[in-house]
C-alpha positions as CSV (number, residue, x, y, z in Angstrom):
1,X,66.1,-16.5,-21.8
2,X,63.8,-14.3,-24.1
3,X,60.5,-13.7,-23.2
4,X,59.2,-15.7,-25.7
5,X,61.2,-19.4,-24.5
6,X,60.1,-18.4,-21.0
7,X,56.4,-18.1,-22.4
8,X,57.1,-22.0,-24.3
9,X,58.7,-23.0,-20.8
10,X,55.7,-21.9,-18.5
11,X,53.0,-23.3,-21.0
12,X,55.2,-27.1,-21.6
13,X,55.3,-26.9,-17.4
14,X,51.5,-26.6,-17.2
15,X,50.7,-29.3,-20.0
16,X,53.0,-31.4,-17.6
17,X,51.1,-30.5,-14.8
18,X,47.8,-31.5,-16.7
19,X,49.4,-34.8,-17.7
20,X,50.8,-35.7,-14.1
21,X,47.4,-34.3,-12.2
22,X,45.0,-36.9,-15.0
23,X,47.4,-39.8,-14.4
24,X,47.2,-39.7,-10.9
25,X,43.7,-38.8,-10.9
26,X,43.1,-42.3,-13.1
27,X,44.6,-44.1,-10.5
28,X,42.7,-42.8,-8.0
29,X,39.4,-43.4,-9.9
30,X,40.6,-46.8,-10.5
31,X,41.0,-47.4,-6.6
32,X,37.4,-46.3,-6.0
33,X,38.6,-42.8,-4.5
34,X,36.6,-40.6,-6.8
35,X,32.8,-41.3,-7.1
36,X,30.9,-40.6,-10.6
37,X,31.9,-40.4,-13.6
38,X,35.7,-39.2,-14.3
39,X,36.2,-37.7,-17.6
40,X,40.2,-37.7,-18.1
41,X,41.8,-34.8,-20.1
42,X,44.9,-36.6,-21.6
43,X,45.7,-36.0,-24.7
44,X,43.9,-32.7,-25.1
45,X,46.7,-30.8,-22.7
46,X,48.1,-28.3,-25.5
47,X,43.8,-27.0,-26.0
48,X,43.7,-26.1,-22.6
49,X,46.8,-24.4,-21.9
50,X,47.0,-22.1,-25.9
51,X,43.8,-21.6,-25.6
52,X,43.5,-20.3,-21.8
53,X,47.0,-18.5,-21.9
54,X,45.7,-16.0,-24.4
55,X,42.8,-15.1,-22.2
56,X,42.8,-12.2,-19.4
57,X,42.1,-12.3,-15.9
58,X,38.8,-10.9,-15.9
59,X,37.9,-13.2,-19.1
60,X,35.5,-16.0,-18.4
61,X,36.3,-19.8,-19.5
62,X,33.0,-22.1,-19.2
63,X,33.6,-25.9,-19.7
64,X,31.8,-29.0,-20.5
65,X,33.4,-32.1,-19.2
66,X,37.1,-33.3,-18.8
67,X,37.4,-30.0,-17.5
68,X,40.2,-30.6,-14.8
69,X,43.0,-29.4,-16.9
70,X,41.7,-26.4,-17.9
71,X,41.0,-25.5,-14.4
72,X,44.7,-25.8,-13.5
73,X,45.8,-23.5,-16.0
74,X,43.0,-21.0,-15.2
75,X,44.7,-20.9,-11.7
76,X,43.0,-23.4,-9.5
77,X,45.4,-24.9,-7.2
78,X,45.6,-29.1,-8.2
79,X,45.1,-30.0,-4.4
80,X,41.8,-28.0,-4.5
81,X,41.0,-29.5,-8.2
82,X,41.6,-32.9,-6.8
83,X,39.7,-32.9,-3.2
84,X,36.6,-31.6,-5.4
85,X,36.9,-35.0,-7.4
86,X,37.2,-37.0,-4.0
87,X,34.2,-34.7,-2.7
88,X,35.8,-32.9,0.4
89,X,34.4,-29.9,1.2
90,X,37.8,-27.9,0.4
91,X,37.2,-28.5,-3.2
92,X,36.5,-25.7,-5.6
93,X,33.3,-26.7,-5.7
94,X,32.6,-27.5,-1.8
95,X,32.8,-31.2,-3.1
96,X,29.4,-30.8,-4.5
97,X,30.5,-30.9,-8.3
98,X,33.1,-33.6,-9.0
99,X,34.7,-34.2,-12.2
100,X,31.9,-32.4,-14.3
101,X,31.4,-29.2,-12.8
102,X,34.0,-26.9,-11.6
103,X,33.4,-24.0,-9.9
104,X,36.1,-20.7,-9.1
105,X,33.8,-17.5,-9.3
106,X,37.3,-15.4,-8.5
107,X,39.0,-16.9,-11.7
108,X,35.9,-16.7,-13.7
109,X,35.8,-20.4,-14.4
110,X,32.2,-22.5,-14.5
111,X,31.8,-25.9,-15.5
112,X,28.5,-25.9,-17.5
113,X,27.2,-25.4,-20.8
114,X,25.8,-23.6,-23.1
115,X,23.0,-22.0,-21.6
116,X,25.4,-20.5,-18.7
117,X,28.0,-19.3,-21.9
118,X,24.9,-17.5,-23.2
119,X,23.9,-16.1,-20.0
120,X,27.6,-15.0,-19.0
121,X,27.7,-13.6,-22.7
122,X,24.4,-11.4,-21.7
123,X,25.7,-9.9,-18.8
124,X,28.5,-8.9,-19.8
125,X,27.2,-7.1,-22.9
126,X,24.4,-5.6,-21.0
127,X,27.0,-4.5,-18.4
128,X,28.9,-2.9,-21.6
129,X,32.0,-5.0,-20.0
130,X,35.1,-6.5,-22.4
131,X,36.3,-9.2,-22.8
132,X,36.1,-12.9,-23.9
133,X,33.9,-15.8,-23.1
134,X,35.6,-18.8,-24.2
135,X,33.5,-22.2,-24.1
136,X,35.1,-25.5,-24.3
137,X,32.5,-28.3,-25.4
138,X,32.6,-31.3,-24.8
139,X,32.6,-33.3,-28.2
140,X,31.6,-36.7,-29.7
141,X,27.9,-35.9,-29.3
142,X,27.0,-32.9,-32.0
143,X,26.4,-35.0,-34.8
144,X,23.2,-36.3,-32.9
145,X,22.2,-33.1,-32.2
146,X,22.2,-30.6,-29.6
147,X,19.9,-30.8,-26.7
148,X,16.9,-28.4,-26.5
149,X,18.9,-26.2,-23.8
150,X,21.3,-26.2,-26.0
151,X,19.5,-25.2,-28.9
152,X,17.7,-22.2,-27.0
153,X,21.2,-21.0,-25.8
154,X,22.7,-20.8,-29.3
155,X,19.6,-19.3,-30.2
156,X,20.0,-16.8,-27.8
157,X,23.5,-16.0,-28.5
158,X,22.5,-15.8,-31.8
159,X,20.0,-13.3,-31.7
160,X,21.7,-11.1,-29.3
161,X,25.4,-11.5,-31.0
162,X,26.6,-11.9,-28.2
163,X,30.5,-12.5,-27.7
164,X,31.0,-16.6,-27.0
């Protein structure tokens, strides 16, 4: 097998992983099991996985919402993604964040927005440290316009150039 089909074989394995993890995670938010609100990454498998695959180790991925996928293929283990959305204190996020906000400081992944992007962004250019920042937003919403966090932090990142 060339390096490249095992490359296509690990990244169709994790988009099946995604897939598998959301469906059972549905049916567990349908039973009452998972407490909030549950937003489902199917559908949007492939983002996660091209996206995250060309990013290093000590790159930081910061995401908005139906987030769950991209934290499996960043590395978090789907029995600790899934008892963060039941809220058990073995969750990523000590079952404080739920669905929305992901936590794994050792694999550089946040769930927020863009006001943490912009702040990661500093640090790491005042640090003089490479690397990538890559924000996944949420969607659907823009045309209304951002919200006035939002609008500072692209501010900010504008002014500063920094790297998200």
């Amino acid at each position: 097998m060339t390096a490249q089909s095992e490359l296509h074989t690990t990244m169709l394995r994790r988009m099946l992983l995604i897939r598998r993890f959301e469906e059972k995670t549905a049916e567990a938010y349908a039973l009452g099991k998972i407490g909030g609100f549950c937003h489902l990454y199917i559908g949007q498998e492939a983002v996660a996985v091209g996206s995250l695959s060309a990013l290093r180790a000590d790159d930081y991925a910061i995401s908005s919402y139906r987030e769950h996928g991209q934290a499996l293929v960043r590395g978090i283990p789907p029995d600790t993604v899934m008892a963060e959305l039941f809220g058990k204190a073995t969750g990523c996020s000590k079952g404080k964040g739920g669905s929305m906000h992901l936590f794994d400081a050792g694999r550089r992944f946040m769930g927020g927005h863009i006001p943490l992007a912009a702040g990661i962004a500093f640090a790491v250019k005042y640090q003089g440290r490479p690397g990538v920042r890559l924000l996944f937003r949420r969607g659907g919403r823009e045309h209304r316009g951002l919200p006035r966090s939002a609008e500072h932090g692209v501010g900010l990142e504008a002014a500063g150039n920094f790297p998200v």
